[in-house]
C-alpha positions in Angstrom: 0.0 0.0 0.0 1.1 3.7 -0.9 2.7 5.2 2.5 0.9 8.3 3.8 2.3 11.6 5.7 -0.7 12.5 7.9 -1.0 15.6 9.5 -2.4 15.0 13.4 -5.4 17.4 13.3 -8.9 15.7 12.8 -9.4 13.5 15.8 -11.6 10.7 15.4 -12.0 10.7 11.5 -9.1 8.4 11.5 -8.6 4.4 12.6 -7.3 4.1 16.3 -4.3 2.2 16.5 -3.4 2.0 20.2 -2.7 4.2 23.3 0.9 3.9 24.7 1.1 3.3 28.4 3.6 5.0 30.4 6.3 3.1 32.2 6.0 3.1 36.3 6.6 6.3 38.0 8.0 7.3 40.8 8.5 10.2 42.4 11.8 12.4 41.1 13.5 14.2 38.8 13.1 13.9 35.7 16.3 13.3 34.6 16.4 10.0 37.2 16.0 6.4 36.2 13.4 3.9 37.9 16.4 2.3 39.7 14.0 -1.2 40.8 13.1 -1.7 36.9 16.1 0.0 35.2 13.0 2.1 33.3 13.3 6.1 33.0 10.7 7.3 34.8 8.5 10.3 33.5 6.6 12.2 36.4 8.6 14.7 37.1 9.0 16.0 33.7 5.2 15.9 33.7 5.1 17.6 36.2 7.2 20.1 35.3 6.0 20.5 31.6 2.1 19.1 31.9 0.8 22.5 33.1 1.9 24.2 29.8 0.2 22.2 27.4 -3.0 23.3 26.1 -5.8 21.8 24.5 -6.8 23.6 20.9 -10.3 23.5 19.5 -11.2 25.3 16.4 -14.6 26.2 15.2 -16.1 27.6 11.3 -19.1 29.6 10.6 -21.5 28.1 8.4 -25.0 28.9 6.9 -27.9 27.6 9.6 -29.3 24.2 7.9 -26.5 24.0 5.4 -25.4 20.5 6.3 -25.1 17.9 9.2 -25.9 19.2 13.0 -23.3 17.1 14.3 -19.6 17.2 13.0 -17.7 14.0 11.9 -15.7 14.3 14.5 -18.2 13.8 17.2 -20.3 11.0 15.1 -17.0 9.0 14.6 -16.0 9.5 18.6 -19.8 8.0 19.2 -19.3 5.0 17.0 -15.9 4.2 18.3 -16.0 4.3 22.0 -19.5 4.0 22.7 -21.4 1.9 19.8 -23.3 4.6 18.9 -24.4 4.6 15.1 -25.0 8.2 13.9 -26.1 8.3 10.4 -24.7 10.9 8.2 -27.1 13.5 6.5 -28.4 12.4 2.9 -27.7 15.9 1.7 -27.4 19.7 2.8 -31.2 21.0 3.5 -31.8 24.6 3.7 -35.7 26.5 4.7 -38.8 26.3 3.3 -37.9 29.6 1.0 -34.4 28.0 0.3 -31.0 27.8 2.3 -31.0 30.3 5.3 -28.6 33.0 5.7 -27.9 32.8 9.4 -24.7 31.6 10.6 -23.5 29.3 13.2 -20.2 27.4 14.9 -19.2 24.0 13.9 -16.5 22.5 15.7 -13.6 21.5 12.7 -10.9 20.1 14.7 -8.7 19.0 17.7 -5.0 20.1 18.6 -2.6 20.7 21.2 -0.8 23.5 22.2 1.8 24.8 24.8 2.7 28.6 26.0 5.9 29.5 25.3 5.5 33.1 27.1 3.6 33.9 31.1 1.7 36.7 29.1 -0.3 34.2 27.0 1.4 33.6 23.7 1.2 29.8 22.3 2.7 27.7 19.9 0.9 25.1 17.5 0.8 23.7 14.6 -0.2 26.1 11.1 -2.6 23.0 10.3 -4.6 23.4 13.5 -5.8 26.6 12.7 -5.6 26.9 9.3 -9.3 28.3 8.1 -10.3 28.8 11.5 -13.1 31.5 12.2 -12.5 30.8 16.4 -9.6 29.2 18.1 -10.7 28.3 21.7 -7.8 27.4 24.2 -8.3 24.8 27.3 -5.9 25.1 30.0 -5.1 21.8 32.2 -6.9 23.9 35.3 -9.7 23.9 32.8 -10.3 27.5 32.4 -11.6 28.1 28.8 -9.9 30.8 26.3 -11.0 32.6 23.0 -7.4 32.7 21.2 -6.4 35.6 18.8 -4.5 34.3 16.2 -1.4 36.6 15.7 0.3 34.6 12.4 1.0 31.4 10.9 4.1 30.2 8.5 2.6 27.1 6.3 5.9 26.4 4.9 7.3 25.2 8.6 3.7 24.3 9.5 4.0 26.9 12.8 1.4 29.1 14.3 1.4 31.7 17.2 -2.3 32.6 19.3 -2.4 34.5 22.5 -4.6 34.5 25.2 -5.4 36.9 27.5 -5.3 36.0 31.0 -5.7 38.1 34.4 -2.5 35.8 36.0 0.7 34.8 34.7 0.7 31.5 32.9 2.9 28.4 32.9 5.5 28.7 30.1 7.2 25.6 28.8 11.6 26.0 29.0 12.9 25.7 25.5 15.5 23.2 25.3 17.9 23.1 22.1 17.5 20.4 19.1 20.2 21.1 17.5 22.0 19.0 21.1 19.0 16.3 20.8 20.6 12.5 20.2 19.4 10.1 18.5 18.3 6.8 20.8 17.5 9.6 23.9 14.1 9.4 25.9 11.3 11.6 24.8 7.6 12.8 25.9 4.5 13.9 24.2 2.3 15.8 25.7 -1.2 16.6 23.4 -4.5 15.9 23.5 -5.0 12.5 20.8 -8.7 11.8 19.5 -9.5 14.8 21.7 -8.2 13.0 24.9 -6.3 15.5 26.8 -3.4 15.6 28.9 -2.6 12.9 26.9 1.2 11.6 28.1 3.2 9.1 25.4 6.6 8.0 25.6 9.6 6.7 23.1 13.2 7.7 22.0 14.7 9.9 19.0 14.9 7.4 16.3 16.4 9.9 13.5 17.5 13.8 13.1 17.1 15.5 10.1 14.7 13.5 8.6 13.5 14.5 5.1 9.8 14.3 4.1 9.8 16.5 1.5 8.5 19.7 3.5 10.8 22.6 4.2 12.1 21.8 7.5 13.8 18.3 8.5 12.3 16.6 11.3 12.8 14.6 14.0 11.6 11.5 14.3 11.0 9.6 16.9 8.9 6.5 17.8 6.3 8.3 20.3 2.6 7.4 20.4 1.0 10.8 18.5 -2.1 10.5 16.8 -4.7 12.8 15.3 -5.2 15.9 17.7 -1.8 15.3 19.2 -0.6 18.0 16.4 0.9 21.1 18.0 1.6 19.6 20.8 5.4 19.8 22.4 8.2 17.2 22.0 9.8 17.1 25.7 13.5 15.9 26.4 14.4 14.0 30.4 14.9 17.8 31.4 11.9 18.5 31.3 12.6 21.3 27.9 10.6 20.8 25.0 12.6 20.7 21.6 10.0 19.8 19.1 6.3 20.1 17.5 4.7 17.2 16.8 3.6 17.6 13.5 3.0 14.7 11.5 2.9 10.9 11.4 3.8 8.1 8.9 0.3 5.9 8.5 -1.4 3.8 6.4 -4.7 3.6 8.2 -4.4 6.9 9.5 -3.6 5.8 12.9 -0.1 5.8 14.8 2.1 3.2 13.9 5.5 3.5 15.5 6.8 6.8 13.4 6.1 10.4 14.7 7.8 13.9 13.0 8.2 16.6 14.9 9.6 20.8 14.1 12.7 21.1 15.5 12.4 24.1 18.0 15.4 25.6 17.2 13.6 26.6 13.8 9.6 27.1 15.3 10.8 29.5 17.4 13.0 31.6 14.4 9.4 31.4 13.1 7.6 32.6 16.2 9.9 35.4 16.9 8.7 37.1 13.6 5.1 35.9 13.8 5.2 37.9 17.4 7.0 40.8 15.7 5.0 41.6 12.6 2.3 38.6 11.9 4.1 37.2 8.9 7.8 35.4 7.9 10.3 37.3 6.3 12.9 34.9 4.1 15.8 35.1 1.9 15.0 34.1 -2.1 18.0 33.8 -4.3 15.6 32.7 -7.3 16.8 29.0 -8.4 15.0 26.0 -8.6 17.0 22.9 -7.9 17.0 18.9 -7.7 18.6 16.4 -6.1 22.3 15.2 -6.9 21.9 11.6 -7.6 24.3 8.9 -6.9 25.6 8.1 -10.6 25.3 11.8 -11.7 28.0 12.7 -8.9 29.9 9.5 -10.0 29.8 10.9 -13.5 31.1 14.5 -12.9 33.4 13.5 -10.4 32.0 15.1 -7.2 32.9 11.1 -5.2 29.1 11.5 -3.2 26.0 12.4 -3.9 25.9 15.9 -2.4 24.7 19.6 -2.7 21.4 21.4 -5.3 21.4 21.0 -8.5 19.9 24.0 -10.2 17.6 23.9 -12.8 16.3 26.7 -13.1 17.5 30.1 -12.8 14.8 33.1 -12.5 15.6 35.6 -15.0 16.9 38.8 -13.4 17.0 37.1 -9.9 19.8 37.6 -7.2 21.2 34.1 -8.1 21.1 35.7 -12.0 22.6 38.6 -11.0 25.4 36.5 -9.0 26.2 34.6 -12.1 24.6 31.2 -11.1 24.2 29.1 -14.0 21.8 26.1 -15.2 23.6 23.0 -14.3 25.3 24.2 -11.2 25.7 22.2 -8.5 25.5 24.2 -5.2 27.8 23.0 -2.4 27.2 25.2 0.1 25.8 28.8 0.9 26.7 31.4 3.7 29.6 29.4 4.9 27.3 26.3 5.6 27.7 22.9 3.8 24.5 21.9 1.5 24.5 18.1 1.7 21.0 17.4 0.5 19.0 19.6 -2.1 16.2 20.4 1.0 19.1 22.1 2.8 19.8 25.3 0.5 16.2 26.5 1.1 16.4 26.7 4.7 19.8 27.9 4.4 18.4 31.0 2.0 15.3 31.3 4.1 17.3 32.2 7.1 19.6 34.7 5.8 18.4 38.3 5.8 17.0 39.9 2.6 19.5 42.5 1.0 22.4 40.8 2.8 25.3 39.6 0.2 26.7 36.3 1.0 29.1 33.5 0.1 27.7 30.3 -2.3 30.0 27.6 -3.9 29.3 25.8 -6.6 30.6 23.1 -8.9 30.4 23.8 -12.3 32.2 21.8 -15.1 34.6 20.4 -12.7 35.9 23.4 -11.0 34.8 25.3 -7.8 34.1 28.6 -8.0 32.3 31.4 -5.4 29.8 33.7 -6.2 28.5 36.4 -4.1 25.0 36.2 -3.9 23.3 39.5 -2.6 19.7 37.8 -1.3 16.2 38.8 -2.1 12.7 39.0 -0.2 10.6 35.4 -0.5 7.5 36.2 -1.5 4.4 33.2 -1.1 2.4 34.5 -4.3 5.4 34.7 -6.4 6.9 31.1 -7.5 9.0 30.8 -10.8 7.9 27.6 -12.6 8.7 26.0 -15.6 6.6 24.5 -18.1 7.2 21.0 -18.7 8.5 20.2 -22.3 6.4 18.5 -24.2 6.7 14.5 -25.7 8.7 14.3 -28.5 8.9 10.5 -30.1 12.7 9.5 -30.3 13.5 9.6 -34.6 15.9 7.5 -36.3 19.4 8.8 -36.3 21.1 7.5 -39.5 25.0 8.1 -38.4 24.8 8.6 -34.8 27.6 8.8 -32.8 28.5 7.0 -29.5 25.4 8.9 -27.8 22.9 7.8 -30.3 22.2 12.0 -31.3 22.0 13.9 -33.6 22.7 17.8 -32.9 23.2 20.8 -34.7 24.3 24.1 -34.3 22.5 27.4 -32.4 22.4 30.7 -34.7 22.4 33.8 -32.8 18.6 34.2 -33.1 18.1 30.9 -31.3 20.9 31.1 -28.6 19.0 34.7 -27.7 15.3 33.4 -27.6 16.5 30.3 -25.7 18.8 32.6 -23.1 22.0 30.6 -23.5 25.4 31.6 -25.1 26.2 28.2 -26.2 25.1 24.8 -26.4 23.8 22.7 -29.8 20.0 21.5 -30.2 18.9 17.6 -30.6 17.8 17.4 -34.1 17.3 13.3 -33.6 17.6 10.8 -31.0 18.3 6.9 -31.3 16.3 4.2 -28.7 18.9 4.1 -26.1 19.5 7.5 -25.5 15.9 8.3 -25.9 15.1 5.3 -23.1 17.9 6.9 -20.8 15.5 10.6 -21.3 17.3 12.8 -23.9 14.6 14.2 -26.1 14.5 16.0 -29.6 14.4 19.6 -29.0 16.4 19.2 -25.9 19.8 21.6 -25.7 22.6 20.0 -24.8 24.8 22.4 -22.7 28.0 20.1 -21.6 29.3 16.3 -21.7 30.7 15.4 -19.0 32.3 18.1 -17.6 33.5 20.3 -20.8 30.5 22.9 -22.4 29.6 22.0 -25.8 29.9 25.3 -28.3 29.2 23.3 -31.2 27.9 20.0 -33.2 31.5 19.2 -34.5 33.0 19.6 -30.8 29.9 17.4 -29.4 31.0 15.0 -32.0 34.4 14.7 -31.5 33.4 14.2 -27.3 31.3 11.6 -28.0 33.5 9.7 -30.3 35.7 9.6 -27.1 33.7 8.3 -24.5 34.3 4.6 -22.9 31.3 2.7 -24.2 28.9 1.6 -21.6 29.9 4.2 -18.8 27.2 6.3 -18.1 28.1 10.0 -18.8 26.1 12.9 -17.4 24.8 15.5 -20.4 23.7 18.5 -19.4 20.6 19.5 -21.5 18.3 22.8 -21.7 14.2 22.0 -21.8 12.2 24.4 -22.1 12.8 27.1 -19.0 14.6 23.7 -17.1 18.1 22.5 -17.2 18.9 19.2 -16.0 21.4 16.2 -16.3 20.5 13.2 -18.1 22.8 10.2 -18.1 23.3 8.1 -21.0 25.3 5.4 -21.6 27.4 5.6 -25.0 27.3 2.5 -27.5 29.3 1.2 -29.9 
């Protein structure tokens, strides 16, 4: 079955895999061990951090009769735990004189929460509010809130509210995940299926985990399910250094893998949600891909490291810098980019307008450009349009690559924004099966830029057959490396 990331939100619309019960307690610090069992032992940590977790509840306005008068949620939480069968509603029904115009609250969803400041502000998840018309905050003393929302960052899946309470409130101590090991004790705290003060135990299992969002995760094997989301990731100390954000499922329950935000980057996030609502990030206008295993084996890079840009935004700060298609970024600001998922963070940390280092590997060599760093802006993405299928012709004397090229005039080097490079006029079955196309540009072989068909010729002619080679190509607003493996 197809694996599914699951955001922990909607509680009780998803299958119930198991609560995790916590080992014995005793009572002491939290750092201590049970010494009779040789089990860690939870309750002062609970103690110490259970006061600051919240329980989120978020709630829609929709037309009077415009659907069902009880939300999934609640009919799913009947039928589960108490053999209840709640039939769901045929179809919306509106008046006598059609739908009515009045308005009322529907309860959309169940998260967590903990304050991170005594004057009321708390941290969640961006999912647990997202689309909310009220946010409604339950303290462990019970004492009901309505939450302002003050901002929310999608792209790290973070949100700030803030109550307003007469007394000063229990704020969570922020630890540091950057110092979090892998195989260490840790403690969720949430409010699953809509059960709060909800406590689960497990270890780290992995750092820097990459799911294909913006920030790597930790993961760790702690019991979270649906409406654990936005609830904190606790260390033996008692310091929280996570979010629990997500969870690997394929029935939408837990089943042994848990994600949460490192802290070190939610509160980044939060500190400019407090300040001004919104998230300020660096842009250097690329669009990469990852650096596979025989493409660094072909150009000689010994691992499969660093971006690989595809695409450079015309008149951009990378543009401007002199970053070309078929660069392979290997690092930025000082900092090493190992996987293609770090150079985004890395430019979405560093100030707009601020000019900094980047390396990159291009035809062999190492150069440095200075990259003076733009404003990311959400409504703004470059794309490119994908090329469209070409069916691979017959080449009559190809070369080793099985293509056919010929040169670029002027007119076409200027309408396709490249100063060199020869166009595939034909392609033969194995280089078409490997993903050259007709129309494609090809840029470089190897490591050495092609200027012309006779030079791309005499290349080929001296390539090993059967050792893939990487050939850099132009499509369409895209560049990217396609490896083909020469014939005789």
């Amino acid at each position: 079955m197809k694996k599914v990331l699951l955001s922990c939100l909607s509680a009780g619309l998803l299958a119930f895999s198991g609560i995790a019960v916590p080992a014995q307690a005793a009572d002491s610090a939290p750092q201590q061990s049970c010494v009779a069992c040789g089990l860690p032992d939870f309750t002062g940590l609970v103690e110490k951090a259970g006061p600051s977790v919240v329980n989120i509840r978020t709630y829609k306005k929709v037309p009077v009769g415009s659907g069902d008068q009880m939300d999934e949620q609640t009919r799913e939480l009947l039928r589960r735990f108490f053999g209840v069968p709640i039939p769901a509603p045929d179809s919306p029904k509106g008046g006598k004189n059609g739908p009515q115009e009045e308005e009322e609250e529907r309860p959309t969803g169940v998260g967590s929460g903990f304050i991170v400041s005594p004057d009321g502000y708390i941290m969640t998840n961006a999912h647990v509010v997202d689309g909310a018309d009220e946010i409604m905050v339950t303290l462990t003393d019970k004492r009901e809130f309505k939450a302002k929302l003050i901002g929310a960052d999608k792209r790290t899946d973070v949100a700030l509210v803030k109550i307003d309470a007469k007394q000063a409130l229990p704020a969570v101590h922020i630890g540091d995940s950057s110092k979090v090991k892998v195989g260490e004790w840790v403690v969720a705290i949430g409010s699953p299926f809509g059960l709060e003060n909800t406590v689960t135990a497990g270890i780290v299992s992995a750092k820097g985990r990459d799911t294909g969002d913006y920030t790597p995760f930790i993961q760790t094997d702690v019991a979270v399910n649906p409406g654990n989301s936005g609830g904190p990731l606790i260390d033996m100390r008692g310091n929280v250094i996570g979010i629990n954000s997500q969870i690997y499922s394929r029935t939408g329950g837990f089943m042994g893998i848990s994600f949460a935000i490192p802290i070190d980057e939610a509160m980044r996030v939060v500190e400019q949600l407090k300040k001004q609502g919104y998230v300020v990030r660096g842009k250097i206008g690329v669009q990469i891909d990852s650096v596979s295993r025989d493409l660094a084996e072909s150009l000689g890079l010994g691992q499969a490291r660093g971006a690989l840009v595809r695409v450079v935004e015309k008149d951009g700060a990378a543009d401007k810098a002199g970053v070309q298609v078929g660069d392979i970024v290997t690092s930025f600001n000082g900092k090493p980019v190992e996987r293609a998922n770090d150079l985004p963070r890395l430019v979405g940390e560093t100030k707009p307008d601020s000019t900094v280092p980047m390396q990159v590997l291009r035809m062999g060599k190492t150069l440095t450009l200075n990259v003076k760093v733009g404003e990311w802006v959400m409504d703004k993405k470059p794309g490119a349009k994908p090329a469209e299928e070409q069916k691979p012709e017959a080449v009559s004397k190809a070369n080793a690559l099985g293509v056919k090229v010929i040169d670029l005039n002027d007119a076409q080097k200027r309408q396709l924004g490249v100063s060199s490079g020869v166009l595939v006029e034909a392609v033969r079955e194995g280089a078409a099966r490997d993903g050259l196309r007709v129309g494609d540009v090809v840029l470089a072989v190897g490591n050495t830029a092609v200027s012309s068909a006779a030079q791309f010729n005499a290349i080929s002619a001296q390539l090993p057959v059967g050792k893939q080679v990487a050939v850099l190509v132009r499509r369409g607003e895209s560049g990217l490396y396609v490896l083909i493996r020469p014939q005789n």
